[in-house]
Every structure is written in C-alpha cells, then in structure tokens.
mmCIF file as Biopython writes it, N, C-alpha, C and O atoms, coordinates in Angstrom:
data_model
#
loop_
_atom_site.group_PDB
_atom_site.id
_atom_site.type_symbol
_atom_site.label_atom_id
_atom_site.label_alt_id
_atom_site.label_comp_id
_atom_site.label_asym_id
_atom_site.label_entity_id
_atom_site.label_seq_id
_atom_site.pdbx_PDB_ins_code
_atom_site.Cartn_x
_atom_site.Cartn_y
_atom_site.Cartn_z
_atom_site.occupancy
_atom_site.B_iso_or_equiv
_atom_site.auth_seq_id
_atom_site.auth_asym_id
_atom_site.pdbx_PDB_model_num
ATOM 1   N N  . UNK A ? 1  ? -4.732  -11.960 7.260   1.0 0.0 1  A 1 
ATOM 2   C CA . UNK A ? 1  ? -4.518  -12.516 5.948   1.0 0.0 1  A 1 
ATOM 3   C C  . UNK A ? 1  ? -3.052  -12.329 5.567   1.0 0.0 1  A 1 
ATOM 4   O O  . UNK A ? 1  ? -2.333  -11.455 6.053   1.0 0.0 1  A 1 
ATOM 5   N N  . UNK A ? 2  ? -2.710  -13.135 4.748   1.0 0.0 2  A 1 
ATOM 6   C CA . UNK A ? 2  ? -1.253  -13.491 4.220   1.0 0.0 2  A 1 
ATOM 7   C C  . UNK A ? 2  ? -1.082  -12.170 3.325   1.0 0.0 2  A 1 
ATOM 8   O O  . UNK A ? 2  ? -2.288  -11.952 3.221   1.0 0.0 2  A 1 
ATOM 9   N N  . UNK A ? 3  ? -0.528  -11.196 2.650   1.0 0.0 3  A 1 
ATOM 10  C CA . UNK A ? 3  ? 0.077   -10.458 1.930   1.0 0.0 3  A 1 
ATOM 11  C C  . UNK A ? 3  ? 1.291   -10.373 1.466   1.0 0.0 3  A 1 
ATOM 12  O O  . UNK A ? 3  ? 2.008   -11.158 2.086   1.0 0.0 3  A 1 
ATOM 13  N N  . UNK A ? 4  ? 1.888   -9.767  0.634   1.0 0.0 4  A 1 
ATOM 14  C CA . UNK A ? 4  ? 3.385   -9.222  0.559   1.0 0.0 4  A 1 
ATOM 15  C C  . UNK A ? 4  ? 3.255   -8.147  -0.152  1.0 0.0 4  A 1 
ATOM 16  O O  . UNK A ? 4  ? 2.678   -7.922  -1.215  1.0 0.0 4  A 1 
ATOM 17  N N  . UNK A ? 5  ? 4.234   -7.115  1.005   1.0 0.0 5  A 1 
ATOM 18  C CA . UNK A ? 5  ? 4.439   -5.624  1.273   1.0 0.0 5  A 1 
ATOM 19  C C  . UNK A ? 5  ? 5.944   -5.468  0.257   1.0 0.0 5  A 1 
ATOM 20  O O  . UNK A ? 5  ? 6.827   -6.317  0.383   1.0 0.0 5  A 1 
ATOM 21  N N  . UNK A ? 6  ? 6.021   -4.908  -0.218  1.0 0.0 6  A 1 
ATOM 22  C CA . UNK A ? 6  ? 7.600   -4.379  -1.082  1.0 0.0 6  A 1 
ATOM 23  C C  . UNK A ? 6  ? 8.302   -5.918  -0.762  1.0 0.0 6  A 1 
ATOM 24  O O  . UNK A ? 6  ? 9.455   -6.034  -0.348  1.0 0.0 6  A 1 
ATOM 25  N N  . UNK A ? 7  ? 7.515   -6.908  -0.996  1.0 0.0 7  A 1 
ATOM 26  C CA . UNK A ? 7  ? 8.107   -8.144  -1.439  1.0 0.0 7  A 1 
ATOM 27  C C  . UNK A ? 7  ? 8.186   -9.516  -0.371  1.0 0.0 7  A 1 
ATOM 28  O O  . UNK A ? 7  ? 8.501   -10.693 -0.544  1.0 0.0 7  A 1 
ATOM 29  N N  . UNK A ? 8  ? 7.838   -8.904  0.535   1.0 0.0 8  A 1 
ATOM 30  C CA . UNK A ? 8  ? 7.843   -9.569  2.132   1.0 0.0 8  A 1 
ATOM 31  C C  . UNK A ? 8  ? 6.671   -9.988  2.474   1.0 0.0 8  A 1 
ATOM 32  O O  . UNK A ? 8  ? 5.696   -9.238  2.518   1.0 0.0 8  A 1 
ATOM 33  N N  . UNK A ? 9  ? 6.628   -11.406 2.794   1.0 0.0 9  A 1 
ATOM 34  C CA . UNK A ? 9  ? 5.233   -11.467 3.273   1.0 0.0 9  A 1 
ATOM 35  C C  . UNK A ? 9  ? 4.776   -11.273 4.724   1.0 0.0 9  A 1 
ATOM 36  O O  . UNK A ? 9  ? 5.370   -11.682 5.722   1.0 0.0 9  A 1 
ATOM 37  N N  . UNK A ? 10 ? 3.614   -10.575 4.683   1.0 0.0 10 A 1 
ATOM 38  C CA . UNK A ? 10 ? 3.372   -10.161 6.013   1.0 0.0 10 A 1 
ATOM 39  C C  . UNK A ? 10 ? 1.953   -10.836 6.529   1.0 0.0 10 A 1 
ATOM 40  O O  . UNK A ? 10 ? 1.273   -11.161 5.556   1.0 0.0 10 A 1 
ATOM 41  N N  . UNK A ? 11 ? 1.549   -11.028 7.339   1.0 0.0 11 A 1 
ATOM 42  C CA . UNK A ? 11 ? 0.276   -11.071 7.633   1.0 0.0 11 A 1 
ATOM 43  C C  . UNK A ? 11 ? -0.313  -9.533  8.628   1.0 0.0 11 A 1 
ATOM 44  O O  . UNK A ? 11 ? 0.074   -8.895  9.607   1.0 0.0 11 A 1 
ATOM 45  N N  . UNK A ? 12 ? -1.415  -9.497  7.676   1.0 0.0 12 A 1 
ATOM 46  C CA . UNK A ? 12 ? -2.203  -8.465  8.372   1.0 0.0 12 A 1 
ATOM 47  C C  . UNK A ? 12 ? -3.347  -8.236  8.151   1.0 0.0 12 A 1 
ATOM 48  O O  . UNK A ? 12 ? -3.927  -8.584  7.122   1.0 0.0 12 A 1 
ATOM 49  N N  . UNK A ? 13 ? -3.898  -7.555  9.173   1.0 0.0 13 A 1 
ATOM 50  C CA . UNK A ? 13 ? -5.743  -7.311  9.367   1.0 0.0 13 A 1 
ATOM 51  C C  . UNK A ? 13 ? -5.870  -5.950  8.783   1.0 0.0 13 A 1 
ATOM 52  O O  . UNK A ? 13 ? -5.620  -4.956  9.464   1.0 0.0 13 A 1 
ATOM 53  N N  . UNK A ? 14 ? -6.363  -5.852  7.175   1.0 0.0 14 A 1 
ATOM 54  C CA . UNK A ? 14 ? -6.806  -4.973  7.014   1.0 0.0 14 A 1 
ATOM 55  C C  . UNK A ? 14 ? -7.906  -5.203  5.330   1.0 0.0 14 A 1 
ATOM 56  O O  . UNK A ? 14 ? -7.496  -5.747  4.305   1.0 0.0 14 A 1 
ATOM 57  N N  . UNK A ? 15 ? -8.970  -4.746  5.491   1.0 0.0 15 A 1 
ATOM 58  C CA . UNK A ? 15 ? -9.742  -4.368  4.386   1.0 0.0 15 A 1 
ATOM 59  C C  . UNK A ? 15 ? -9.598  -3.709  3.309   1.0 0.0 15 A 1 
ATOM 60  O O  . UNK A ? 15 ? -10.070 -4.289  2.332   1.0 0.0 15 A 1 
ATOM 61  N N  . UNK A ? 16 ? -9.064  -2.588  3.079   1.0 0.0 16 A 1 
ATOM 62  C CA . UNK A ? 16 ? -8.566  -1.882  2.004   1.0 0.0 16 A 1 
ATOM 63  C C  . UNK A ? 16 ? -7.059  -1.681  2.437   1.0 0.0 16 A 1 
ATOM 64  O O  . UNK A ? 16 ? -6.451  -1.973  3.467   1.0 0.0 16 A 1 
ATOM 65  N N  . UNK A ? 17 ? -6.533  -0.808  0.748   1.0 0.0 17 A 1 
ATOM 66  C CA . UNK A ? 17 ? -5.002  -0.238  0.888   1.0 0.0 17 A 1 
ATOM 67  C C  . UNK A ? 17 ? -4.676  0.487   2.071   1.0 0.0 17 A 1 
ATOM 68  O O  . UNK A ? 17 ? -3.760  0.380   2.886   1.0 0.0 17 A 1 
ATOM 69  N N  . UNK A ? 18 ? -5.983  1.509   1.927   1.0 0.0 18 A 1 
ATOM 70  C CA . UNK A ? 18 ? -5.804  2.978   3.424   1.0 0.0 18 A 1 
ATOM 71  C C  . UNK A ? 18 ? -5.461  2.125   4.376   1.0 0.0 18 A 1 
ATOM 72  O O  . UNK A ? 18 ? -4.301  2.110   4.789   1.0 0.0 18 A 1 
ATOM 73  N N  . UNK A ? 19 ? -6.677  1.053   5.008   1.0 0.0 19 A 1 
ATOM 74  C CA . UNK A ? 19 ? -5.914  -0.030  6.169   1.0 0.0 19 A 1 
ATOM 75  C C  . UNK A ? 19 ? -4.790  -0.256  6.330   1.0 0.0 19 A 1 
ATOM 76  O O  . UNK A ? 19 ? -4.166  0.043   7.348   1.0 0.0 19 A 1 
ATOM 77  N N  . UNK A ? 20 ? -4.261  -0.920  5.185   1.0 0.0 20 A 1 
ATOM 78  C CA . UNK A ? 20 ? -3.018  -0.909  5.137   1.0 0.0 20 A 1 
ATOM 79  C C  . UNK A ? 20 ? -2.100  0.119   5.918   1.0 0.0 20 A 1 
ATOM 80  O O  . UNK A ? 20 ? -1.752  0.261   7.091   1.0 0.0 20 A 1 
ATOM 81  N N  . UNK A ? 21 ? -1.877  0.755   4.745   1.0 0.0 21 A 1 
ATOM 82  C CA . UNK A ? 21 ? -1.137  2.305   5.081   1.0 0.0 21 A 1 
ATOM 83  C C  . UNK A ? 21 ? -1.591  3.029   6.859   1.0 0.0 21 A 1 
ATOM 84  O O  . UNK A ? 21 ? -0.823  3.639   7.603   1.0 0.0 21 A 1 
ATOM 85  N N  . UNK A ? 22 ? -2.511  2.810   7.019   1.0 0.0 22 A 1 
ATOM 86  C CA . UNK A ? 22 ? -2.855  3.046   8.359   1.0 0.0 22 A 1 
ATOM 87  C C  . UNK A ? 22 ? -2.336  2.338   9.436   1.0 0.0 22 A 1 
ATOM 88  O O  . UNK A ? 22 ? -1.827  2.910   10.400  1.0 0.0 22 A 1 
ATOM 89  N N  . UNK A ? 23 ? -2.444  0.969   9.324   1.0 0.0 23 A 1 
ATOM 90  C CA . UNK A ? 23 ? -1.374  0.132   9.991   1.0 0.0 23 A 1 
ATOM 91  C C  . UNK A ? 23 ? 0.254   0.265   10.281  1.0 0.0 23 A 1 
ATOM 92  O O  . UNK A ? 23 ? 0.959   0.346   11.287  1.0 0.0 23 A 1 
ATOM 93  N N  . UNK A ? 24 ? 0.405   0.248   9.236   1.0 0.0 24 A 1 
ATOM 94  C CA . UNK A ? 24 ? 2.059   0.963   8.820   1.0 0.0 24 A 1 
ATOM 95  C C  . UNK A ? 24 ? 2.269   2.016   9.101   1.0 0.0 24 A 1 
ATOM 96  O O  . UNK A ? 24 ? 3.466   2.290   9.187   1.0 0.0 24 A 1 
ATOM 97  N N  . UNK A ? 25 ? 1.490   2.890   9.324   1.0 0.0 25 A 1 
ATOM 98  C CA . UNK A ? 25 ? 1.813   3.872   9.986   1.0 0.0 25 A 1 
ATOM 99  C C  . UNK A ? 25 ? 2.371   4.925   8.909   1.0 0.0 25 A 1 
ATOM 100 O O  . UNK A ? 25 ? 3.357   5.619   9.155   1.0 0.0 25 A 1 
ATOM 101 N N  . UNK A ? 26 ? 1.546   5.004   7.488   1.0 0.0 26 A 1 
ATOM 102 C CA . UNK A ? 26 ? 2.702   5.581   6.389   1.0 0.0 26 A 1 
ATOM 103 C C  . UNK A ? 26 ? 1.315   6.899   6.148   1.0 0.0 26 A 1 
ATOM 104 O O  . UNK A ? 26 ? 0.119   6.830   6.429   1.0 0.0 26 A 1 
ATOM 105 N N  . UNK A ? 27 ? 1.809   7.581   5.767   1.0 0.0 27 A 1 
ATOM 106 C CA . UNK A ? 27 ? 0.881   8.773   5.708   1.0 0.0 27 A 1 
ATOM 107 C C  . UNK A ? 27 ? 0.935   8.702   4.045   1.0 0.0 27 A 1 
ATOM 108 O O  . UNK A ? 27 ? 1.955   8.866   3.376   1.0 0.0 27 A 1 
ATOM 109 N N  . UNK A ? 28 ? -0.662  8.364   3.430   1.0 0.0 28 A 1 
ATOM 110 C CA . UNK A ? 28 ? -1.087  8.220   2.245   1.0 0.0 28 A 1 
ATOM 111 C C  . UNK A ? 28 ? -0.381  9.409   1.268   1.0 0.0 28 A 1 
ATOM 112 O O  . UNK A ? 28 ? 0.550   8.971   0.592   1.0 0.0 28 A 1 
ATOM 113 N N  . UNK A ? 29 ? -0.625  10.577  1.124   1.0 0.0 29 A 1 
ATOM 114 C CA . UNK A ? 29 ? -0.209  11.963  0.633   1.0 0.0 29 A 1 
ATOM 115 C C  . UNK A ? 29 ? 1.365   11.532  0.366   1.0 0.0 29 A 1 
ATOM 116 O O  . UNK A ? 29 ? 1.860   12.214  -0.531  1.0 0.0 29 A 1 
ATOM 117 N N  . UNK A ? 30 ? 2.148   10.683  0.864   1.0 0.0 30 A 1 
ATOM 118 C CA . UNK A ? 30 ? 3.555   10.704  0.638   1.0 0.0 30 A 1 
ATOM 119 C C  . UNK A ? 30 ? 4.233   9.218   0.054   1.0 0.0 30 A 1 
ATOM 120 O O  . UNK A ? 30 ? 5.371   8.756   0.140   1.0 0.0 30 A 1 
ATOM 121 N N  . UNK A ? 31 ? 2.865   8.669   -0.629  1.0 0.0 31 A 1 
ATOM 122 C CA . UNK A ? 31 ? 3.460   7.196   -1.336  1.0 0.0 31 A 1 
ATOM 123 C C  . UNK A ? 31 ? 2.552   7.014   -2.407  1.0 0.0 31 A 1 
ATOM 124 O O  . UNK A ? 31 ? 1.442   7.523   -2.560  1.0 0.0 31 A 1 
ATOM 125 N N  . UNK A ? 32 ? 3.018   6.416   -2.949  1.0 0.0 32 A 1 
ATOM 126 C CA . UNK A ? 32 ? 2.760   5.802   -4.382  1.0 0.0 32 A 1 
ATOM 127 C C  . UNK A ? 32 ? 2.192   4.213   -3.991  1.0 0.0 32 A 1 
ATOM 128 O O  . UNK A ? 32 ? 2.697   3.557   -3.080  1.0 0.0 32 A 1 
ATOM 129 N N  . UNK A ? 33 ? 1.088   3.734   -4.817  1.0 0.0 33 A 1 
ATOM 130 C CA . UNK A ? 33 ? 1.023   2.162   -3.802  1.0 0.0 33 A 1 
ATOM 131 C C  . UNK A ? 33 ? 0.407   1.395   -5.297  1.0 0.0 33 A 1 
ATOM 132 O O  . UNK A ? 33 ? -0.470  1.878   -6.014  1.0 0.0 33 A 1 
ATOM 133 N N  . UNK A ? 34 ? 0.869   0.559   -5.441  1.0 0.0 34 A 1 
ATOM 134 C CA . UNK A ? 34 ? 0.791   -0.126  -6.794  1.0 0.0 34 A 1 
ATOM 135 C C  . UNK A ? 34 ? 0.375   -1.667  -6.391  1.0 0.0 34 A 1 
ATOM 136 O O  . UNK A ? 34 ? 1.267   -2.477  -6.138  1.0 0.0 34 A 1 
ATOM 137 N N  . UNK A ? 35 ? -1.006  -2.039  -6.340  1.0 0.0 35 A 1 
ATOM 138 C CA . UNK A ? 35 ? -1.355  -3.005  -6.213  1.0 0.0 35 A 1 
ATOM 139 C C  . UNK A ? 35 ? -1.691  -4.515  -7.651  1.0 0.0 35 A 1 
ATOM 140 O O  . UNK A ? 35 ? -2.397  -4.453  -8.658  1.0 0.0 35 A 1 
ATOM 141 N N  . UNK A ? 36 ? -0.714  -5.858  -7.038  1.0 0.0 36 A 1 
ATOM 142 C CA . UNK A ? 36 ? -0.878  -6.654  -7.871  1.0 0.0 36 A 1 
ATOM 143 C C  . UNK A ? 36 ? -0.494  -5.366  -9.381  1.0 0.0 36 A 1 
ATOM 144 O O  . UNK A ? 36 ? -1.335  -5.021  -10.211 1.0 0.0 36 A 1 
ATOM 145 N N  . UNK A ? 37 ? 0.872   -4.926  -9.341  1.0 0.0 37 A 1 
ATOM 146 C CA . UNK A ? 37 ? 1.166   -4.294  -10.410 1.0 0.0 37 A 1 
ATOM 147 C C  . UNK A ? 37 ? 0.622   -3.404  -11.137 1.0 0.0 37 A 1 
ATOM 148 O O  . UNK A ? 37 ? 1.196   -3.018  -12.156 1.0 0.0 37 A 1 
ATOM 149 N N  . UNK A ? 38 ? -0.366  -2.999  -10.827 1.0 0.0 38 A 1 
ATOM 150 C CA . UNK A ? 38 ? -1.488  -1.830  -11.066 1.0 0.0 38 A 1 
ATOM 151 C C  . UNK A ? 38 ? -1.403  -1.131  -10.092 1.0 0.0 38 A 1 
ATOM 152 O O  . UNK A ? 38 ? -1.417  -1.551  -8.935  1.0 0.0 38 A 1 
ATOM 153 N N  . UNK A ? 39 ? -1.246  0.692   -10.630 1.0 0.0 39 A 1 
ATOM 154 C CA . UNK A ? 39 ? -1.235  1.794   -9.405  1.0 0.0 39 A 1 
ATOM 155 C C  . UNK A ? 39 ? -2.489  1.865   -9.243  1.0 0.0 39 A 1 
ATOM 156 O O  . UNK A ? 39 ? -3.312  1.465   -10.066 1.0 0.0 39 A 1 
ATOM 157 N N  . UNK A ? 40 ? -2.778  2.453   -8.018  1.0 0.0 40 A 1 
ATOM 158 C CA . UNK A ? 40 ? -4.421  2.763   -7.108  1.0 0.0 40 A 1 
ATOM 159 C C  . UNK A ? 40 ? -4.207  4.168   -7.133  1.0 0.0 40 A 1 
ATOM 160 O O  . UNK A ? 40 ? -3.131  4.674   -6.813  1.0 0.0 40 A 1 
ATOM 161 N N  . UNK A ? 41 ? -5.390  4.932   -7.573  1.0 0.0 41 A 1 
ATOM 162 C CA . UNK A ? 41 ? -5.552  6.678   -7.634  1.0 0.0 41 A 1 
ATOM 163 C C  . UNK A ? 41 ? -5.327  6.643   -5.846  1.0 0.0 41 A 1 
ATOM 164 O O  . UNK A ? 41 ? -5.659  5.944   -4.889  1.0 0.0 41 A 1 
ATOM 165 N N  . UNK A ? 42 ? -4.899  7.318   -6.004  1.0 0.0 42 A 1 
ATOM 166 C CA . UNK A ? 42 ? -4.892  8.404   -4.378  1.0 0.0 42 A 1 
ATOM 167 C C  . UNK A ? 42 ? -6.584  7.977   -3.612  1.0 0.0 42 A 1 
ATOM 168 O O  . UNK A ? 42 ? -6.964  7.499   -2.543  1.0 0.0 42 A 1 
ATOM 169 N N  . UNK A ? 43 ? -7.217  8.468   -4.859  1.0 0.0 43 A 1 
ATOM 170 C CA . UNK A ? 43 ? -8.968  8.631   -4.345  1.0 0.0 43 A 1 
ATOM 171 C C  . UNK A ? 43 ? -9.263  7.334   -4.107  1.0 0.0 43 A 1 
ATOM 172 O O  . UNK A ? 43 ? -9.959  7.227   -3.097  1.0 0.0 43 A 1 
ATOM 173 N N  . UNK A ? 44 ? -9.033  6.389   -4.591  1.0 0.0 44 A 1 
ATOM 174 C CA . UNK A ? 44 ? -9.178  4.878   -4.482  1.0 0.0 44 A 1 
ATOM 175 C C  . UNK A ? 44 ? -8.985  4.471   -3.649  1.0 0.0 44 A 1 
ATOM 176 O O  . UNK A ? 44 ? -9.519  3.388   -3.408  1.0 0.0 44 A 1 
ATOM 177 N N  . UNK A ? 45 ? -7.979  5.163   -2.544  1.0 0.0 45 A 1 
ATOM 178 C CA . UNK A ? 45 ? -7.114  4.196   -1.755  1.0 0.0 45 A 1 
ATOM 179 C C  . UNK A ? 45 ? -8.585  3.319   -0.965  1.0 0.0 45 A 1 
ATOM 180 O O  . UNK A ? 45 ? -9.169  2.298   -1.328  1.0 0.0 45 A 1 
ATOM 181 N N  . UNK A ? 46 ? -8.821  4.226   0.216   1.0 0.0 46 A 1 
ATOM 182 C CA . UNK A ? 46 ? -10.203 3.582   0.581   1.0 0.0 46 A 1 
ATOM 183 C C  . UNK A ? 46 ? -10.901 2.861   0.145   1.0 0.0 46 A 1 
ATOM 184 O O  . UNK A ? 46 ? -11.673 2.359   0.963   1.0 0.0 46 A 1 
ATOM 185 N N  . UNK A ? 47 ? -11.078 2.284   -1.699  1.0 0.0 47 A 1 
ATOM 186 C CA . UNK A ? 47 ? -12.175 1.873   -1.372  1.0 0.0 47 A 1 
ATOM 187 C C  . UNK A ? 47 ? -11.693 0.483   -2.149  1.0 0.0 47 A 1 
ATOM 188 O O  . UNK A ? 47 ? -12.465 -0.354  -2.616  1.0 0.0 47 A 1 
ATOM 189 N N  . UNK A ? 48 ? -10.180 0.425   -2.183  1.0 0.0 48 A 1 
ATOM 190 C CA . UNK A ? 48 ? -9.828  -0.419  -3.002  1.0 0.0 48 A 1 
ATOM 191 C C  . UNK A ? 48 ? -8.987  -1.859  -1.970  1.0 0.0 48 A 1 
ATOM 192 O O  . UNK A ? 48 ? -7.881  -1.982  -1.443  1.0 0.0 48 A 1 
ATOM 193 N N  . UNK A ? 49 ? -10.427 -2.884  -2.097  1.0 0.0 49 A 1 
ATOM 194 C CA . UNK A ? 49 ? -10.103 -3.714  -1.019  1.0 0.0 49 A 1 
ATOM 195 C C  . UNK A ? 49 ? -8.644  -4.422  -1.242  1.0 0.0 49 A 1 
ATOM 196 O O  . UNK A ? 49 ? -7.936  -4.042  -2.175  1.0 0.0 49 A 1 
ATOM 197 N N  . UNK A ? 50 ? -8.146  -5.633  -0.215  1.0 0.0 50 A 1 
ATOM 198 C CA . UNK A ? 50 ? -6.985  -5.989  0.236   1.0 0.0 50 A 1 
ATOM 199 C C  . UNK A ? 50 ? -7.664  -7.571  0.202   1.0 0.0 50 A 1 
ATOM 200 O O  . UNK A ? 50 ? -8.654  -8.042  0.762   1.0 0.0 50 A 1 
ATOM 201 N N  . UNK A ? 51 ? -6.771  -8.082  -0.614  1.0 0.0 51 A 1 
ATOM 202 C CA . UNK A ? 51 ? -7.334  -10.006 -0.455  1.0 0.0 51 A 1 
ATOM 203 C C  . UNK A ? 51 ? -6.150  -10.594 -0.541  1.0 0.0 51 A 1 
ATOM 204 O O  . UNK A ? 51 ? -5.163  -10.217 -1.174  1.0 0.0 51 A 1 
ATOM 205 N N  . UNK A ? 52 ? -6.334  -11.830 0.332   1.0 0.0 52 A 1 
ATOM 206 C CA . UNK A ? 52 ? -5.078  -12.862 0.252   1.0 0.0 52 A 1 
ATOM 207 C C  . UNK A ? 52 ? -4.310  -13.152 -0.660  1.0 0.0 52 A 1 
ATOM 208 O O  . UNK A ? 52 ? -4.615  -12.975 -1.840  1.0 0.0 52 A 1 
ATOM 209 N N  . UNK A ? 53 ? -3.300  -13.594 -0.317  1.0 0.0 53 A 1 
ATOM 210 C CA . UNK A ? 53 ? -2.313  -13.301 -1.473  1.0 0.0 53 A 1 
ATOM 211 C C  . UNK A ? 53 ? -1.203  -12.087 -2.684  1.0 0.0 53 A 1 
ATOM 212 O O  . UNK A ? 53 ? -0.282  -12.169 -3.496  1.0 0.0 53 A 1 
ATOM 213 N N  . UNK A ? 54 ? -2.371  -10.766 -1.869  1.0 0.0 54 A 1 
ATOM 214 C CA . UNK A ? 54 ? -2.191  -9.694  -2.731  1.0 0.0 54 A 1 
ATOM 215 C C  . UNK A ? 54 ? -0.701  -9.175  -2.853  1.0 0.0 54 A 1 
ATOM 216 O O  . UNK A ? 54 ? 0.159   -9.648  -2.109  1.0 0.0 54 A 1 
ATOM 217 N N  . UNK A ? 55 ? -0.421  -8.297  -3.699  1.0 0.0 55 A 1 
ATOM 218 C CA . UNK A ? 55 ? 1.398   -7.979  -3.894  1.0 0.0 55 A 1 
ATOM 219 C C  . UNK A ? 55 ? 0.744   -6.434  -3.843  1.0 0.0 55 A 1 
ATOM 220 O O  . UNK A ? 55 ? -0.183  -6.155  -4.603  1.0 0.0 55 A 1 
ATOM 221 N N  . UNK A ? 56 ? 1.408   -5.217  -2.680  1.0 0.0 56 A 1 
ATOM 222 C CA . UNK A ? 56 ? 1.138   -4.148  -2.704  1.0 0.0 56 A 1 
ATOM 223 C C  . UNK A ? 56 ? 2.899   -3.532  -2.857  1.0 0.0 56 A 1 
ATOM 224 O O  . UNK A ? 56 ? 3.773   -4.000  -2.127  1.0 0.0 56 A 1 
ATOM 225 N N  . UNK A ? 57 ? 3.077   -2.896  -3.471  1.0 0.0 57 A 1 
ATOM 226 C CA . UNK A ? 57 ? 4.332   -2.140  -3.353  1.0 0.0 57 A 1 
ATOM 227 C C  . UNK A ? 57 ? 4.124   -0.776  -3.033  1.0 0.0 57 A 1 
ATOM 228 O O  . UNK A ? 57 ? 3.046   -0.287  -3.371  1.0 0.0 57 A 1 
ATOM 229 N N  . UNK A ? 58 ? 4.943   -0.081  -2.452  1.0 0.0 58 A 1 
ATOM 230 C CA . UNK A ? 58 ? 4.900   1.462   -1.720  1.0 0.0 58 A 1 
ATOM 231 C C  . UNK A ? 58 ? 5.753   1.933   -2.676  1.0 0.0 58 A 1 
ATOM 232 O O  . UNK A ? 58 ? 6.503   1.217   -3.339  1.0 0.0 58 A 1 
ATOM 233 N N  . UNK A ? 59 ? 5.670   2.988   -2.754  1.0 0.0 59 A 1 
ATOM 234 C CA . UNK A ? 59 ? 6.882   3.636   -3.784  1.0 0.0 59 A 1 
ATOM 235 C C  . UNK A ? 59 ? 6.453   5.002   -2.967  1.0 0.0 59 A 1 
ATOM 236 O O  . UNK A ? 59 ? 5.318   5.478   -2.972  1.0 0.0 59 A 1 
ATOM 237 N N  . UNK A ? 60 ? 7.542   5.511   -2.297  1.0 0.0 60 A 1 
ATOM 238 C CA . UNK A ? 60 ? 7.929   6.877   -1.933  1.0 0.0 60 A 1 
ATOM 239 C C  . UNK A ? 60 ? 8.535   8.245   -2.002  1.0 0.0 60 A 1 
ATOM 240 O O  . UNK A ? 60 ? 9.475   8.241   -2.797  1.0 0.0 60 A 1 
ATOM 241 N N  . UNK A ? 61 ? 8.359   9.239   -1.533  1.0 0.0 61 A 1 
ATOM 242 C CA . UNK A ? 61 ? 8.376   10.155  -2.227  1.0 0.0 61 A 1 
ATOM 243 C C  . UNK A ? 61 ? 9.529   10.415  -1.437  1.0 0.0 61 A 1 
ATOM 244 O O  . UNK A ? 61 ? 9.619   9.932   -0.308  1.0 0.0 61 A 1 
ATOM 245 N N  . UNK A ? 62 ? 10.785  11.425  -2.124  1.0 0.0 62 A 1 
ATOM 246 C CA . UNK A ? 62 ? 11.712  11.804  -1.624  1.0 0.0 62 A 1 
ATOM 247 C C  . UNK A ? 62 ? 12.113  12.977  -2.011  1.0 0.0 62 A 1 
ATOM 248 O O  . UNK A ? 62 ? 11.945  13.138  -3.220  1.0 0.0 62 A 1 
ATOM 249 N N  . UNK A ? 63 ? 12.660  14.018  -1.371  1.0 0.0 63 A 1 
ATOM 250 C CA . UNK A ? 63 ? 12.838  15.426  -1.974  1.0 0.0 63 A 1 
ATOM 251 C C  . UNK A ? 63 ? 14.438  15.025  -1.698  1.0 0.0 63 A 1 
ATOM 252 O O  . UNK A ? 63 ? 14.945  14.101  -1.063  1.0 0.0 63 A 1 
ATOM 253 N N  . UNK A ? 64 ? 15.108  16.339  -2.600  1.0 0.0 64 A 1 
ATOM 254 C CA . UNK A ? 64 ? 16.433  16.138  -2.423  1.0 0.0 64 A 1 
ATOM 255 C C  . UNK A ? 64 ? 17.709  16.820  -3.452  1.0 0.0 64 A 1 
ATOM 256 O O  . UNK A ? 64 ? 17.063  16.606  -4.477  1.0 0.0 64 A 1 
ATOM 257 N N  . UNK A ? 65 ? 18.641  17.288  -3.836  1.0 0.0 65 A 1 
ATOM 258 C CA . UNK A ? 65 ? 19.080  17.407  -4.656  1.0 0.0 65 A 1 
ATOM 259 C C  . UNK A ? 65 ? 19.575  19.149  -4.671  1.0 0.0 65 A 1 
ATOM 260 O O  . UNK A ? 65 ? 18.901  19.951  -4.024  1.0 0.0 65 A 1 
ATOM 261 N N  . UNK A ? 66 ? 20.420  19.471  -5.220  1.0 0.0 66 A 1 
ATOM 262 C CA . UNK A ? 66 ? 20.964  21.038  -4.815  1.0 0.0 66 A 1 
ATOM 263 C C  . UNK A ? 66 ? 20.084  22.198  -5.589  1.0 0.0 66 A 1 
ATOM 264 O O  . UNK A ? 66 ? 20.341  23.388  -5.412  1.0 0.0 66 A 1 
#
C-alpha cells in the first residue's frame, strides 16, 4: 500500500504502526509516531491499523547537551 513516512511516499506491506516501525527497522521505545496528525499511545502502537493513503510521522528521541 501507498503511504507517506516523514513526508515521502513509500509503499509498504504492513498492517499496523508496530509493522511499520518493524520494517524500518526503528525500535518503538525511541520514537514518537503521530498518525494522520494524531499521536498513537506507545500501547496502541500494535493495534492501531495502517490504510492507504495514511501520513505517519516519526518524531525521535535525542539525548544531548552539557
């Protein structure tokens, strides 16, 4: 299915966000994921399906600073 990832459209095979993120290879615990402009709880990720057209943005976590 057609998607766009942080703005890019991608095609990909996946059922929920976790799919997602599983694909990508992004380890859930370290992103923020805001679907169609609405954030998804952490607990959600799983169960919160993925449909054509959808807009998922990642927002990541970064440590840093003195």
């Amino acid at each position: 299915m057609q998607i766009k990832i942080n703005g890019k459209p991608e095609e990909i095979q996946a059922a929920t966000v976790l799919d997602v993120l599983k694909v990508k290879n992004i380890e859930p615990r370290m992103v923020a994921v805001e679907l169609n402009e609405s954030m998804v709880d952490r607990e959600s990720l799983d169960t919160t399906p993925i449909r054509e057209g959808d807009h998922l943005e990642f927002l990541f976590y970064m440590g840093g600073g003195r």
